[in-house]
N, C-alpha and C positions, 0 to 999 in steps of 0.2 A: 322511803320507809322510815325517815326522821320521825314520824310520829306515831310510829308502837315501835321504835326499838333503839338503840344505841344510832346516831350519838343523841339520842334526848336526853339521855343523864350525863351526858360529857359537856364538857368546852358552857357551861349553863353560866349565868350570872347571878349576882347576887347584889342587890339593893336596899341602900337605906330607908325604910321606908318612912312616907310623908310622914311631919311632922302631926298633923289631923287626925289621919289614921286613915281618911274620909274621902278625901278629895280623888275624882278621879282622873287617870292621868293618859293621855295618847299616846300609841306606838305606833311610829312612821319608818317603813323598811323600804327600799329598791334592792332588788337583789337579779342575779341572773341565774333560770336554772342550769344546771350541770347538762345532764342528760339532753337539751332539747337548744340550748343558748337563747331564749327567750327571755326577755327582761321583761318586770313586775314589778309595779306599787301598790305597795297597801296600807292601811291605816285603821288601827285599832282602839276601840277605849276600853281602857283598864282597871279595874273597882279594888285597889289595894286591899281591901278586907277578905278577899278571894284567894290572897296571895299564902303561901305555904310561908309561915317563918322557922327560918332555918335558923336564927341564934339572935338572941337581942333584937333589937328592932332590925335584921338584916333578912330579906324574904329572898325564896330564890323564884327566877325568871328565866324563861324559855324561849326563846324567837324560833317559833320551828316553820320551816318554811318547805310545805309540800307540793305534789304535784299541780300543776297546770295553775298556779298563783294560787295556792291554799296558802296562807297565814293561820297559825296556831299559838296564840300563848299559854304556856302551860305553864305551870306550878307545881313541881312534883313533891312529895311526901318519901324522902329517898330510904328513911328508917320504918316505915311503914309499906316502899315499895308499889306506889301507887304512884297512878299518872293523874293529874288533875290539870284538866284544860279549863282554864279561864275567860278566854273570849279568841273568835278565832272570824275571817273575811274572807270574802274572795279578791284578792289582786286585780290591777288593772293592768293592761299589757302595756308595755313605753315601748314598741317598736324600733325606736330609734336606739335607745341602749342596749339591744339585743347584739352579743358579739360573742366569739367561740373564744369561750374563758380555758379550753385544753391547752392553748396556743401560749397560754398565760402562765402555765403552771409553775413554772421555776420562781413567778415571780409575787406569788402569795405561800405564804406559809401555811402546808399540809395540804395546799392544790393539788398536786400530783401524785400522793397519796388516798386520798378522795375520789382521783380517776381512774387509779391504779383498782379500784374496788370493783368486782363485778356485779351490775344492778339489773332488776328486772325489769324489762319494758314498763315503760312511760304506763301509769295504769289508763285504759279509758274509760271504768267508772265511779272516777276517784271525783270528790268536791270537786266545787268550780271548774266542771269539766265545759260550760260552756264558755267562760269567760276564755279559755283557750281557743275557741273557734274564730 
């Protein structure tokens, strides 16, 4: 549920942006989900003039990462309270990276608090529901 509710406005980053203003730039994530231990690639391009600036040239930036290898970049407007999604993919499945990241928890910071949280089944008609099959 990373993308309509917390933690979308937490743990976000914040970037200088190109010196162009212009130039567009690629986001490349592997990540594993929580809930299912399935590992995903995805790869995104990103049109900085989309991007929400939060102070001086620094924008802020999103890597939300949903079910079944949804990728979402967002760019939120956090004084206006709006979610603005900038470019979002469907994942590819890396089978091989797939490992039960529970077993892990001690040893990533707010892993075990993350699992500690109670979620709602896996959606089956959320994005990229095929790329999951």
């Amino acid at each position: 549920m990373a993308d309509i509710e917390a933690p979308r406005s937490t743990e976000t980053m914040s970037l200088t942006r190109p010196l162009s203003g212009t130039d567009e730039f690629q986001i490349t994530a592997q990540w594993v989900e929580l809930l299912t231990n399935r590992a995903w690639q995805a790869s995104v391009t990103v049109d900085p003039r989309e991007l929400t600036t939060i102070r001086d040239d620094r924008v802020d930036l999103i890597l939300i990462f949903g079910a079944n290898g949804h990728l979402v970049i967002g760019s939120d407007d956090d004084s206006k309270h709006i979610n603005k999604d900038v470019a979002e993919t469907c994942g590819l499945r890396v089978p091989e990276a797939d490992r039960d990241v529970a077993a892990e928890a001690n040893a990533h910071a707010k892993l075990a608090s993350a699992l500690a949280f109670e979620y709602p089944p896996v959606p089956t008609d959320a994005p990229c529901l095929e790329a999951a099959q």
